[in-house]
C-alpha positions as CSV (number, residue, x, y, z in Angstrom):
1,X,110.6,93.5,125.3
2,X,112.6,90.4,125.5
3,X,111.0,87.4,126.1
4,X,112.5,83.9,127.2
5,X,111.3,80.5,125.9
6,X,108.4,78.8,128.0
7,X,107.9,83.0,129.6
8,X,104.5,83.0,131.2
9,X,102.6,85.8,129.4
10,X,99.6,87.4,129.2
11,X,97.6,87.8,125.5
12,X,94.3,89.5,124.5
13,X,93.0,86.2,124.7
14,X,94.3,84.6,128.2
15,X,97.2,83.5,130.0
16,X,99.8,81.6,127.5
17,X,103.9,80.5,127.4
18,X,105.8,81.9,125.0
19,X,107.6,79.3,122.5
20,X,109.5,81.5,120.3
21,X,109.5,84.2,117.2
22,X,108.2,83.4,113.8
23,X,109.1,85.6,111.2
24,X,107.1,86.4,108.3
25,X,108.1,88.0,104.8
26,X,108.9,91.5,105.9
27,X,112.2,91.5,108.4
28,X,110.5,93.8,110.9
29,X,107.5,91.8,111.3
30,X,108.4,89.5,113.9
31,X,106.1,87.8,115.6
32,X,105.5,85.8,119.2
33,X,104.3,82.7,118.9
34,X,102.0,81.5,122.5
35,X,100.8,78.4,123.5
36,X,97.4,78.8,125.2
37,X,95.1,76.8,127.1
38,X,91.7,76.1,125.7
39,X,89.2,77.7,128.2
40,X,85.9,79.5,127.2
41,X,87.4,82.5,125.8
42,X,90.4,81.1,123.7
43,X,88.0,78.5,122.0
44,X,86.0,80.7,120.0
45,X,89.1,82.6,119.0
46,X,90.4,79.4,117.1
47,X,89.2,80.8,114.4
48,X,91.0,83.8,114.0
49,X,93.8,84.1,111.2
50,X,97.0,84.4,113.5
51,X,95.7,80.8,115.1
52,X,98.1,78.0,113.8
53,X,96.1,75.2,115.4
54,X,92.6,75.7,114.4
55,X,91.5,72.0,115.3
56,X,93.3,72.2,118.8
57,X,91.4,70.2,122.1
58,X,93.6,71.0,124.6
59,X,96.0,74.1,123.9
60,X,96.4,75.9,120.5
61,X,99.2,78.4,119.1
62,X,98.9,81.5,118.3
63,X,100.7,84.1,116.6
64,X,100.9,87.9,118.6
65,X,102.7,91.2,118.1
66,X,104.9,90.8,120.9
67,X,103.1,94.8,121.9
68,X,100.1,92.6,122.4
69,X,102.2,90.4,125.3
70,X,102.5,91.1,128.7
């Protein structure tokens, strides 16, 4: 799926906009990288390894396979 800059989509861990692709060592593994609103079940999930912003307060990016995007 394509998506567009500032998309509204949906990831495993709430409603977030799309901001772009990041893409790591290995050509096919693109992946999404979604700004999301802190709320009680993004916080705890600051801690996971594909969270960029670990010490976020109001919105943190994360990285997704875009197959995890809705």
């Amino acid at each position: 799926m394509n998506f567009r800059i500032n998309q509204a989509v949906v990831t495993p861990i709430g409603e977030g906009v799309y901001q772009g692709e990041i893409y790591d060592s290995e050509p096919e593994d693109v992946r999404a990288l979604v700004r999301v609103k802190l709320t009680p079940q993004s916080i705890p999930c600051l801690q996971h390894g594909n969270c960029l912003t670990p010490r976020a307060t109001i919105s943190g990016l994360w990285t997704f396979r875009e197959s995890e995007l809705k």
